[in-house]
Structure formats: C-alpha cells, structure tokens
C-alpha positions in Angstrom: -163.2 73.5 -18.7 -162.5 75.5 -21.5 -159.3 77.7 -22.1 -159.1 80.7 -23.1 -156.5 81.7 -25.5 -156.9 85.4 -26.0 -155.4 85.6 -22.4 -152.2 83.6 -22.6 -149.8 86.1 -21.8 -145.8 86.0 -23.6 -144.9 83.0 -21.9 -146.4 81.1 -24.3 -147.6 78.5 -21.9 -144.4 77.6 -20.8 -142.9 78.6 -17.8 -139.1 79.5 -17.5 -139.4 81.5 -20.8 -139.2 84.7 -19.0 -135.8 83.7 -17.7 -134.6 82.7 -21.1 -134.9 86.5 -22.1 -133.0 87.9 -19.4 -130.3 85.6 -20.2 -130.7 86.1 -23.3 -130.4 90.3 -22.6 -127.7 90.3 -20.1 -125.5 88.2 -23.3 -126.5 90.8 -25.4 -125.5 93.5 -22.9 -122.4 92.3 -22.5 -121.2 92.2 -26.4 -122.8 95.7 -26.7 -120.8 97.0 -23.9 -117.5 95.3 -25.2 -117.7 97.1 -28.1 -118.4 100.2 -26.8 -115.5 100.2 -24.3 -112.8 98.9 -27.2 -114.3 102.2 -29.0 -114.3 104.5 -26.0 -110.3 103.6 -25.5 -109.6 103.6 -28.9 -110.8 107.0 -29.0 -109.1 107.9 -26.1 -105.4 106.4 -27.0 -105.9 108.2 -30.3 -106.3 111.5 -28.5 -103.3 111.2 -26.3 -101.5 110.5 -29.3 -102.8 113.7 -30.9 -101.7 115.2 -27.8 -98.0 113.5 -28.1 -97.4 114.9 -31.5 -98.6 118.2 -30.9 -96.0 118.5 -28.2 -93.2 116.9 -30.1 -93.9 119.5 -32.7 -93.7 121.6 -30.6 -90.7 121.1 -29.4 -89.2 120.8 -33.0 -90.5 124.7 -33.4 -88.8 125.6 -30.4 -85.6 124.0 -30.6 -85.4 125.3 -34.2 -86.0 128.9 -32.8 -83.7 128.2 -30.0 -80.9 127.8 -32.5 -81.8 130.4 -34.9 -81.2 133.0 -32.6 -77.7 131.2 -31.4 -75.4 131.1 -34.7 -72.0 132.0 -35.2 -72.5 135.6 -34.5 -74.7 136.2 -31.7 -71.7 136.9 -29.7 -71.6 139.9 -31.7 -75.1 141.5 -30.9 -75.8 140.3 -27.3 -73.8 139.6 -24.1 -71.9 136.8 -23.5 -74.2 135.2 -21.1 -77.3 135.3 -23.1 -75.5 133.3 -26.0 -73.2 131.2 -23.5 -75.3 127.8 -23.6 -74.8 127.6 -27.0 -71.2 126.5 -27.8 -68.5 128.4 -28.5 -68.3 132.1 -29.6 -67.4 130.8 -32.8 -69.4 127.5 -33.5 -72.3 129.1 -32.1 -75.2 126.1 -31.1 -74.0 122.9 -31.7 -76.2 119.5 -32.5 -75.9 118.6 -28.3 -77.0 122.2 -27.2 -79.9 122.1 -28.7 -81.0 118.1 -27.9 -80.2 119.3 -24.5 -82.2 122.6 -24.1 -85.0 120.7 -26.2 -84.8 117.7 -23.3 -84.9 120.4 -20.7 -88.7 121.8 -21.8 -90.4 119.2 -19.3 -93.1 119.2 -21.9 -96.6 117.8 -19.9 -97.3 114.0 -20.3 -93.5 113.6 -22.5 -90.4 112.0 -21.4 -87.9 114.4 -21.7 -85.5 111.3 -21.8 -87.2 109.5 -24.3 -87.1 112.7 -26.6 -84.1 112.0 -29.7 -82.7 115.3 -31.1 -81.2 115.9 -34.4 -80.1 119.4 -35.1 -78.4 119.5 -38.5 -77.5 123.1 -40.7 -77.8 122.1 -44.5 -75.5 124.1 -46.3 -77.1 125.6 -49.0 -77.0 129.0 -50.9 -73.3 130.6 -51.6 -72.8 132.6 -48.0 -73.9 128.7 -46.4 -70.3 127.2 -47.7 -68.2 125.2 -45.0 -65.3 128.5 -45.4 -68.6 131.5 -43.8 -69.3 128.4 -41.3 -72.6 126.8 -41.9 -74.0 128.4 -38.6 -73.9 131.6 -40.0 -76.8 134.4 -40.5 -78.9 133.7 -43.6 -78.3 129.7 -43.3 -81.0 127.5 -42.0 -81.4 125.4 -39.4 -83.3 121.9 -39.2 -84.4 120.3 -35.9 -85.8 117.0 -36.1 -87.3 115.5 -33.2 -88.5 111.5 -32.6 -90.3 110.3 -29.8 -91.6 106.7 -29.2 -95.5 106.5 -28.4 -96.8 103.3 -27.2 -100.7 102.8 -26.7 -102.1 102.7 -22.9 -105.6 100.5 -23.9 -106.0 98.0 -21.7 -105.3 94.2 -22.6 -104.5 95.2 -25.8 -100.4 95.2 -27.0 -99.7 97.5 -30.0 -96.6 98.4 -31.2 -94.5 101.2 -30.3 -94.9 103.9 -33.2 -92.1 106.8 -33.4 -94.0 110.4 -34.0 -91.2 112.5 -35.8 -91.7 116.7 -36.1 -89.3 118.6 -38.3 -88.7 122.3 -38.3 -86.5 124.3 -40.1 -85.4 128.0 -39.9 -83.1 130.6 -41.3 -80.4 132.0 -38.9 -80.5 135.3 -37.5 -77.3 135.9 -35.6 
C-alpha cells in the first residue's frame, strides 16, 4: 500500500499538532490582550488627569477673579452684602476668603478638601506700596492652587503627583 503524500493535510502526520496551535494561540491572546488593556487604562488615567488640571485651573481663574473684584475698595462701589464675604471693609479679601470660596465650587470629580489655596498680592508698581494697602485697585492678585492626583489603574501603584494652576489679576475695586 502506497501513501500518498500530496494529501497529508497540516498535521504533518502527527496527531495532537492541532492542539499545540490552540495553545499556542490562546498564549498569544493573552500577551496581546495584556498589552492592550495596560494601554487602554493608561490612556484613560491620562485623561482623567487632563480632566483634573483643567478644573484646578479652573479654579485658579476663578478664585483670582473672585478676589479681583473684592479689594480694599469695593465697599465703596457696591453694597455691603455683596462685598461682605470678603474680609473687612478695609482689608478687602483676605488669603482664607478666597481658599474658602475656591473650596466651596464643588468642582465635578475634585475634592474640594483636598484643594490647597494660596492667594498672595505682590506688591509691585508705586500705588502697590504696603502705606495704599496692597489690595488696592491697580495691584494684582495671584491665586495658586495645588491639588494631589493619584492614578486609578488597576494593580498598578504610582505616585501621587501634585497639578498646580496659577492665575494672576489686576484689582478692580
């Protein structure tokens, strides 16, 4: 009996092969998908910290606008009320008034706790001198704001990195 060789099909002859190459493909499935997923959440954490700093800026802008409009003066040009968060009628906003209102913007996917507030006024420019009050129209206003982002991907520890957003305007009342 003769065999015939042009029909031998991809086992070679042997059986069991076939298995071998399902093994062989689920192995390779598995390191594929691996990879895949540690991209997939690496592009996602990178997104949500996109997201994070776009907020804490964000919040630097508005705190920085909040105590533009809250200098030494605004008692003079609007009631009371409407300037009354922000210190005294002759401080105007102080460091604290604006970490609080900038705490109190329950900004989505942010912990208002975790958010640190610096509100300094640099006193620069002749009518900026300690004697006019360095909260005075004309003299600018810097809010920094830090807030600690720590990765959510899965199995995977990295450390805590602090986003910082600075913003700094020029008094108005």
């Amino acid at each position: 009996m003769r065999i015939d060789t042009d029909r031998l099909d991809v086992l070679d002859g042997r059986a069991g092969n076939a298995y071998r190459k399902q093994g062989s493909a689920v192995v390779e499935f598995a390191l594929a998908f691996l990879v895949l997923m540690a991209f997939l959440f690496g592009v996602i954490d990178f997104c949500r910290a996109v997201y994070t700093y776009e907020f804490v800026t964000y919040a630097a802008r508005t705190g920085a606008r909040w105590a533009m409009v809250r200098g030494n003066q605004c008692y003079l040009a609007n009631p009371a009320s409407w300037c009354e968060p922000a210190g005294s009628a002759s401080t105007g906003a102080t460091s604290a008034d604006v970490q609080t209102f900038v705490q109190s913007l329950h900004l989505p996917g942010i912990a208002g706790h975790l958010i640190s507030v610096t509100a300094k006024w640099p006193a620069t420019g002749s009518t900026c001198v300690s004697a006019n009050g360095s909260n005075s129209p004309g003299c600018p206003v810097q809010v920094i704001v830090q807030y600690p982002y720590s990765s959510q991907i899965p199995f995977v520890r990295i450390k805590i990195i602090t986003l910082t957003a600075d913003s700094q305007m020029v008094i108005s009342q």
